[in-house]
VEXROZA-697397 format. One record per residue (C-alpha): residue in one letter; x, y, z negated. Coordinates in steps of 0.1 Angstrom, whole numbers. Each point is the difference from the previous one (the first is absolute). Last residue first. Layout:
BEGIN
<node><residu>A</residu><px>X</px><py>Y</py><pz>Z</pz></node>
...
***
This chain:
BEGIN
<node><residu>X</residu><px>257</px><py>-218</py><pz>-77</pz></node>
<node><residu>X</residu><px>-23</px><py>5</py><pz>-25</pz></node>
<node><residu>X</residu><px>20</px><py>24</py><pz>-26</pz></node>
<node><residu>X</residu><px>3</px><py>24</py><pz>31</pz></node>
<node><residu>X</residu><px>-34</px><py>0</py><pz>4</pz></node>
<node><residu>X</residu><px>-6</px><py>14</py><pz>-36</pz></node>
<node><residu>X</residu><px>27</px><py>22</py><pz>2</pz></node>
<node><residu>X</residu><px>-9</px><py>14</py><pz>37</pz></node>
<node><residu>X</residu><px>-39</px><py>8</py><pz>-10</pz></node>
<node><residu>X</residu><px>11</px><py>10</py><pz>-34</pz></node>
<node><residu>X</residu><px>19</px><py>30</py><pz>17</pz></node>
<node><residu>X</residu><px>-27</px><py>6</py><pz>20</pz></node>
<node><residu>X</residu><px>-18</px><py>10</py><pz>-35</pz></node>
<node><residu>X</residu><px>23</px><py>17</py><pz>-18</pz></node>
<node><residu>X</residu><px>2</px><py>34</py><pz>19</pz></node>
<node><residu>X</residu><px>-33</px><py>3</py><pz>8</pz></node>
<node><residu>X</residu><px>-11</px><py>-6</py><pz>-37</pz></node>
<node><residu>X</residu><px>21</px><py>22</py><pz>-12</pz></node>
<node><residu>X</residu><px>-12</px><py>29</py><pz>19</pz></node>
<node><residu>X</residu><px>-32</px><py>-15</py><pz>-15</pz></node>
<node><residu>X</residu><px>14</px><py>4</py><pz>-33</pz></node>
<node><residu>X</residu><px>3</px><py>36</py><pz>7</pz></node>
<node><residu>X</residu><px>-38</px><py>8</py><pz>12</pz></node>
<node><residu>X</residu><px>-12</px><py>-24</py><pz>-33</pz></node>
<node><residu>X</residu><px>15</px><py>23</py><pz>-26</pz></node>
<node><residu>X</residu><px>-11</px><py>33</py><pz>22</pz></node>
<node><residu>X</residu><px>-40</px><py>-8</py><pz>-1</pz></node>
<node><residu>X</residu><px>-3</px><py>-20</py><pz>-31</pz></node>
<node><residu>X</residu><px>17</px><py>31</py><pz>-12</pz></node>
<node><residu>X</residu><px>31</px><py>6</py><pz>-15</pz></node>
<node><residu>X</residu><px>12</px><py>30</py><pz>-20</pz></node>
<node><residu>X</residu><px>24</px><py>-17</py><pz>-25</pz></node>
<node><residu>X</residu><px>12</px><py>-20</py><pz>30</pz></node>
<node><residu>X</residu><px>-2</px><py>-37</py><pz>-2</pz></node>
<node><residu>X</residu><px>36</px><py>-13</py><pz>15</pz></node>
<node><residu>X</residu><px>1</px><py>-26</py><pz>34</pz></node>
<node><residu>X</residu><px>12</px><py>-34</py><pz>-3</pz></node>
<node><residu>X</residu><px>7</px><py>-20</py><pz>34</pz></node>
<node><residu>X</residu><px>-7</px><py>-35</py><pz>-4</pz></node>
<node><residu>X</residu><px>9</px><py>-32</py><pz>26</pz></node>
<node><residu>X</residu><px>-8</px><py>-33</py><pz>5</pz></node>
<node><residu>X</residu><px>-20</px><py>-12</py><pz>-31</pz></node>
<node><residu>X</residu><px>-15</px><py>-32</py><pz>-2</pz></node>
<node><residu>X</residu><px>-38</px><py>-1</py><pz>-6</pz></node>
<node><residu>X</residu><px>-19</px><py>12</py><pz>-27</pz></node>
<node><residu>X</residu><px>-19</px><py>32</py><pz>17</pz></node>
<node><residu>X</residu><px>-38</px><py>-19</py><pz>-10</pz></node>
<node><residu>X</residu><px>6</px><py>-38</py><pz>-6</pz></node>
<node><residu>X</residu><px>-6</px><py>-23</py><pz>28</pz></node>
<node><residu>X</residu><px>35</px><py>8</py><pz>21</pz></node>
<node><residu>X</residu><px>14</px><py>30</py><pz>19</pz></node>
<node><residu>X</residu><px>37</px><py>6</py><pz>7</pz></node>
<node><residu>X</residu><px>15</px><py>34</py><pz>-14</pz></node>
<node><residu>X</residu><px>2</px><py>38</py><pz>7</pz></node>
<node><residu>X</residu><px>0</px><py>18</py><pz>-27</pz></node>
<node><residu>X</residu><px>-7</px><py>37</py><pz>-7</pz></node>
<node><residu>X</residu><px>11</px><py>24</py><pz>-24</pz></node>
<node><residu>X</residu><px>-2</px><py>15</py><pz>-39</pz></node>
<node><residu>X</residu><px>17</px><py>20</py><pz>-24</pz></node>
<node><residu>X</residu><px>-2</px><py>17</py><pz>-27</pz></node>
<node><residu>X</residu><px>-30</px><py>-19</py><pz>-13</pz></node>
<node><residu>X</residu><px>-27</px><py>22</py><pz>-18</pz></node>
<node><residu>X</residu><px>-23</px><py>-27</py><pz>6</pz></node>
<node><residu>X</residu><px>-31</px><py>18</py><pz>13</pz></node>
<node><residu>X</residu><px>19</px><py>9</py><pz>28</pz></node>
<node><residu>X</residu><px>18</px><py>-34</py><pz>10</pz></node>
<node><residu>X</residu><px>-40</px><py>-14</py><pz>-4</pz></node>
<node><residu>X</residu><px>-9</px><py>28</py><pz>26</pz></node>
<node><residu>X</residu><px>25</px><py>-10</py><pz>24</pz></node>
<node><residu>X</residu><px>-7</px><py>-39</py><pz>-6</pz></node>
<node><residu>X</residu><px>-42</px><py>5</py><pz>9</pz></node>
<node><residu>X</residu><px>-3</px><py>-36</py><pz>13</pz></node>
<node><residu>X</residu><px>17</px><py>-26</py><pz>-11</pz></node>
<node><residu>X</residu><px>33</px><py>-2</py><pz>-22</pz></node>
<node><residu>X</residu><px>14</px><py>26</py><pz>-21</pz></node>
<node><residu>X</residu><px>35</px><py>-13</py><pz>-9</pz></node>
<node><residu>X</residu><px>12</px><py>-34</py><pz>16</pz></node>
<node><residu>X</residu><px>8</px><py>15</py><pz>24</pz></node>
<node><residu>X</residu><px>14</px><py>35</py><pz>4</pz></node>
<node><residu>X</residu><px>-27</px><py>15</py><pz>8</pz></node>
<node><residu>X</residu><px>-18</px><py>13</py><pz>35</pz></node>
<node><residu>X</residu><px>-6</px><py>-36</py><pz>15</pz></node>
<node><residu>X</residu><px>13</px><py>-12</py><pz>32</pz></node>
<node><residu>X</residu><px>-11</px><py>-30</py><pz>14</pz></node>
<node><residu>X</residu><px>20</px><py>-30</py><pz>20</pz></node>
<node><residu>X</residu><px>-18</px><py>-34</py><pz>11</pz></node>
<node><residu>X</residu><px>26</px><py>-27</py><pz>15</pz></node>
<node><residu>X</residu><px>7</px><py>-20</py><pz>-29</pz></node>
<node><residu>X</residu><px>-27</px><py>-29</py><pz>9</pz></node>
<node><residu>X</residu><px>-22</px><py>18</py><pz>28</pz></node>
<node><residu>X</residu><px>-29</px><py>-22</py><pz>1</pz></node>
<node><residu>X</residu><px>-3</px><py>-8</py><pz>-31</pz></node>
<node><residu>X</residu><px>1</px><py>31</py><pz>-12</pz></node>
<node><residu>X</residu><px>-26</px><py>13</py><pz>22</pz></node>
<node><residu>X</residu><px>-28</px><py>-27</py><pz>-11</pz></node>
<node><residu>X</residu><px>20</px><py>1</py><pz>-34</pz></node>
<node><residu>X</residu><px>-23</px><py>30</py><pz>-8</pz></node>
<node><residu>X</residu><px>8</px><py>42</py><pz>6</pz></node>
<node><residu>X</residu><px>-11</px><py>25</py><pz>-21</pz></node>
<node><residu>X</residu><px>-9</px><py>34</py><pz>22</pz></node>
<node><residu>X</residu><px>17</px><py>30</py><pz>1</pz></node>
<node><residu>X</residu><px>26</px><py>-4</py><pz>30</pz></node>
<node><residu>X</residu><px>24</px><py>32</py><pz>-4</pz></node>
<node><residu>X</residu><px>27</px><py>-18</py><pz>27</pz></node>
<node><residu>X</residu><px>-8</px><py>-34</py><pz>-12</pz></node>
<node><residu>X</residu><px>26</px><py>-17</py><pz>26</pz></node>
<node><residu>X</residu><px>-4</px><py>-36</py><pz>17</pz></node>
<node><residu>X</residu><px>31</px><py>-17</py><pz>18</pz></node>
<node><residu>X</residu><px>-4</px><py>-28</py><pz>28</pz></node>
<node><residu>X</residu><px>-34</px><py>15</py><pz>17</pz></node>
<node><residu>X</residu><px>-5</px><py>-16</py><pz>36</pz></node>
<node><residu>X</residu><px>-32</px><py>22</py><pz>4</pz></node>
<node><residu>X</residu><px>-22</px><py>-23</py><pz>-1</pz></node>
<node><residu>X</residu><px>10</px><py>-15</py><pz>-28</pz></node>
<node><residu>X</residu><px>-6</px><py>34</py><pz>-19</pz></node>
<node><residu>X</residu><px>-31</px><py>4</py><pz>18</pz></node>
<node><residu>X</residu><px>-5</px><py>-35</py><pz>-19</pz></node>
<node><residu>X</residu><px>12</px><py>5</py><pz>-34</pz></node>
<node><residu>X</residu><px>-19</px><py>35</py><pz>-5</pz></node>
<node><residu>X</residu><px>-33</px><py>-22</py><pz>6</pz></node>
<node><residu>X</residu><px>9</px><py>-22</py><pz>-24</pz></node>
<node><residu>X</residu><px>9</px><py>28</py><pz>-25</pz></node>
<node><residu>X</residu><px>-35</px><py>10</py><pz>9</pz></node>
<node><residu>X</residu><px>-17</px><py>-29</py><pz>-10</pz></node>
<node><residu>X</residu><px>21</px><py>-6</py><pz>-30</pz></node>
<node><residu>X</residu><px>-8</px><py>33</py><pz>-9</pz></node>
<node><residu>X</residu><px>-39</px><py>-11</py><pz>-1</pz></node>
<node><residu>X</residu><px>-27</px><py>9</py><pz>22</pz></node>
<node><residu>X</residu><px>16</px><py>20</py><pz>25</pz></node>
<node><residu>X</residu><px>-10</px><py>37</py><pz>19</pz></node>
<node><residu>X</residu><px>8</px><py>18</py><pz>-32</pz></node>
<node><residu>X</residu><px>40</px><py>-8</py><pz>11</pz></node>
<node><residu>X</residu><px>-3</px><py>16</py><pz>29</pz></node>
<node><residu>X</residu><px>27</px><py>-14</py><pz>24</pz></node>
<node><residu>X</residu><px>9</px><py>23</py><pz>24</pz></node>
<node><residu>X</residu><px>26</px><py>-7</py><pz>25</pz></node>
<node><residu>X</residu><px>32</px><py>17</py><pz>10</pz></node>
<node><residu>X</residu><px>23</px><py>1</py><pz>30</pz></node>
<node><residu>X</residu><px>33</px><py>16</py><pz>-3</pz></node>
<node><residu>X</residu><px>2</px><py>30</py><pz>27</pz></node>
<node><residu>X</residu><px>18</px><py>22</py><pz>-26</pz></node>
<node><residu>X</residu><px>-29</px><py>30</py><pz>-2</pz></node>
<node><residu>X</residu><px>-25</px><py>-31</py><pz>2</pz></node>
<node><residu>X</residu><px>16</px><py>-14</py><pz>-31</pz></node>
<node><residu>X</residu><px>-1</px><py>33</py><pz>-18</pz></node>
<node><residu>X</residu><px>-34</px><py>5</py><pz>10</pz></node>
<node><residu>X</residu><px>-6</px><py>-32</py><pz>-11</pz></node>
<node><residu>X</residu><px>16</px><py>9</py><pz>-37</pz></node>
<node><residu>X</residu><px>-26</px><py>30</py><pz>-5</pz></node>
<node><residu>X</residu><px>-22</px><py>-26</py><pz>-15</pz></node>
<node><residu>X</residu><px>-41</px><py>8</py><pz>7</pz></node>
<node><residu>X</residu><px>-5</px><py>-32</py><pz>7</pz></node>
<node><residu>X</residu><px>13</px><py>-10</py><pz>-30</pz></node>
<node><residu>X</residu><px>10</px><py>-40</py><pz>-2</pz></node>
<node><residu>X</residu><px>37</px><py>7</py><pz>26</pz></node>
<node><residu>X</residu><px>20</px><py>-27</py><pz>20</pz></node>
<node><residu>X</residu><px>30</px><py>9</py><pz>19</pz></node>
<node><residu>X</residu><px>12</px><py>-22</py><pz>21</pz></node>
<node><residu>X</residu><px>32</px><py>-11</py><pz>17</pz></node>
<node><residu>X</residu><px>22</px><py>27</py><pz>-12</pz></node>
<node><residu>X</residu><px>33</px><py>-11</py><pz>11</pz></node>
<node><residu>X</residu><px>34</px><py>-6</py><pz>-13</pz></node>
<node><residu>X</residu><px>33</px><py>4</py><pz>-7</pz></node>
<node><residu>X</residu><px>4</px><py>36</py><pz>-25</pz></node>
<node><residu>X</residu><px>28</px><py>22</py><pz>-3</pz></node>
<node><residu>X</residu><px>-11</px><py>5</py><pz>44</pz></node>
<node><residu>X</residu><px>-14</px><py>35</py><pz>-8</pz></node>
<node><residu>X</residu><px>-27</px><py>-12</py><pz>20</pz></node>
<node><residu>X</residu><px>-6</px><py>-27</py><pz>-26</pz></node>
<node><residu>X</residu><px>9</px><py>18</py><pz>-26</pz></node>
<node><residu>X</residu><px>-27</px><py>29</py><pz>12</pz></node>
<node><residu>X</residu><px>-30</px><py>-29</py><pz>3</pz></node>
<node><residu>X</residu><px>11</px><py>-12</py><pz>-39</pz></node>
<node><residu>X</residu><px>-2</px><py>36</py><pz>-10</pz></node>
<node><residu>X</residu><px>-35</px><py>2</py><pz>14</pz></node>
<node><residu>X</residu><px>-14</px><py>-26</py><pz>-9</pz></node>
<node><residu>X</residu><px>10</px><py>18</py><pz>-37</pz></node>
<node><residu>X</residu><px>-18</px><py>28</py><pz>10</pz></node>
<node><residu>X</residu><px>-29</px><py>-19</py><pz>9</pz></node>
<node><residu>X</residu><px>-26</px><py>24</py><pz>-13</pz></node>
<node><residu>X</residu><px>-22</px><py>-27</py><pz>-17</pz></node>
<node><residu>X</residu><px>-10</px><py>-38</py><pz>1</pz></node>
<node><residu>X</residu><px>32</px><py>-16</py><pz>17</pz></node>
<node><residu>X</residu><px>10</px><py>-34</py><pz>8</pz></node>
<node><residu>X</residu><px>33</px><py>-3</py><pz>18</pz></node>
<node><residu>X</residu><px>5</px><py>-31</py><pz>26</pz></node>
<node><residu>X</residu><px>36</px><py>-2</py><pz>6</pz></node>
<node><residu>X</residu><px>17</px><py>-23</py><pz>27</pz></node>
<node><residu>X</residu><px>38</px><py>3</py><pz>-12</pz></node>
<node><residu>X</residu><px>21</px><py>6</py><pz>35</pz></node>
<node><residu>X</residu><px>23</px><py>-22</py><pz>9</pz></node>
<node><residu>X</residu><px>32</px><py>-22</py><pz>-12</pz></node>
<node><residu>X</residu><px>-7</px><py>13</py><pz>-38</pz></node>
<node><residu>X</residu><px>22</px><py>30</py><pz>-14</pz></node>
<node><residu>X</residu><px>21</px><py>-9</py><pz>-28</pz></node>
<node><residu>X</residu><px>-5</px><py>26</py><pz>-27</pz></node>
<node><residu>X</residu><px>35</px><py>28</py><pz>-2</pz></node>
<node><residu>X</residu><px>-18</px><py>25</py><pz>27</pz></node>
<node><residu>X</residu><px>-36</px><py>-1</py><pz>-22</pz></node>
<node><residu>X</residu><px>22</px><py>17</py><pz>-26</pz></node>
<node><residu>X</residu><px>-7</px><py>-18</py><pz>-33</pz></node>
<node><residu>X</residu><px>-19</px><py>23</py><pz>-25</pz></node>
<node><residu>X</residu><px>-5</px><py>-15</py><pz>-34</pz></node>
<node><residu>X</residu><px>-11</px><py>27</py><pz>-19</pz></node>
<node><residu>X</residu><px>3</px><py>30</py><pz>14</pz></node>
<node><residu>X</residu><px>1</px><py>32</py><pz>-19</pz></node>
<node><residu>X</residu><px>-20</px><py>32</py><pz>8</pz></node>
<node><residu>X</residu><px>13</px><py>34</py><pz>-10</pz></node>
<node><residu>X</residu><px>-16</px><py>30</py><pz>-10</pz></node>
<node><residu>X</residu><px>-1</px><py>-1</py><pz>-38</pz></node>
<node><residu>X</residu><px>28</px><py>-18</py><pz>-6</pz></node>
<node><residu>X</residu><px>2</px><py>-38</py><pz>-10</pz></node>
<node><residu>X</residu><px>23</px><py>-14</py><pz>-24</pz></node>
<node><residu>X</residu><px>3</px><py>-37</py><pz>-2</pz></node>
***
């Protein structure tokens, strides 16, 4: 595969017009720990009506998390769940399960959630938990996968957005979008253009992975 310079190539890349849309609206809760740009993109399919759903929830550990402004902004209620506040991640992935609950949550999204998860949330939401990870999976898993693509020398990198299991950024793969490594790329600029990649994937995994449930 030949890539130039400037373009980004798309992996697998249904159109979310050719997935079977469900009956009614997917109830969402997204999990975010930073800016909430990619809450964001989900919020704007929505509206955009390329997306059937609702934002039940969102759920962010950082108090300081720009993603509850973002929520606010869209009138989507969020809670804060500090994840310093809990003894144990099993404790706190309890806790998550709940306010989920409570919030009549059917689908849950990692939207830039950067904690480890344990089967207390698994469990509870068998095939039903989305992230997004900035690689093409299963290159540079965990934390820090810009910077690893970097210090590669790999030509090209992406992001991935796939099911969640146990094992760190191993689950089923929905959907990739690759995107090239510039000879003068920064942390800074590498990351800015896989997030536009990012938004653009990510809804899209929403409708395929429903669509493969009903």
């Amino acid at each position: 595969m030949t890539v130039c310079p400037d373009s980004t190539v798309s992996l697998v890349f249904p159109s979310i017009s050719n997935c079977h849309s469900p009956s009614s609206p997917l109830k969402l809760g997204i999990m975010a720990s930073g800016s909430g740009s990619n809450f964001d993109a989900i919020a704007q399919a929505i509206a955009d009506e390329q997306l059937k759903a609702q934002i039940q929830v969102l759920i962010y550990n950082n108090p300081s998390a720009k993603a509850a402004i973002r929520a606010d902004h869209r009138g989507v209620e969020s809670v804060l769940l500090n994840h310093r506040d809990y003894i144990s991640r099993e404790a706190f992935d309890s806790e998550i399960v709940q306010t989920l609950k409570q919030y009549d949550v059917d689908w849950l999204i990692m939207a830039g959630w950067m904690r480890l998860v344990t089967p207390i949330l698994i469990d509870a939401f068998t095939d039903r938990i989305i992230n997004i990870h900035p690689s093409l999976l299963p290159s540079f898993k965990g934390i820090n996968a810009v910077q690893q693509a970097l210090a590669s020398g790999v030509k090209i990198t992406g992001c991935t957005a796939h099911l969640v299991c146990l094992e760190v950024d191993s689950g089923p793969i929905l959907i990739q979008a690759a995107v090239p490594v510039l000879v003068d790329d920064t942390l800074e600029t590498l990351h800015a253009r896989i997030q536009i990649q990012e938004h653009r994937i990510l809804p899209q995994a929403i409708a395929l992975a429903a669509a493969r449930v009903h």
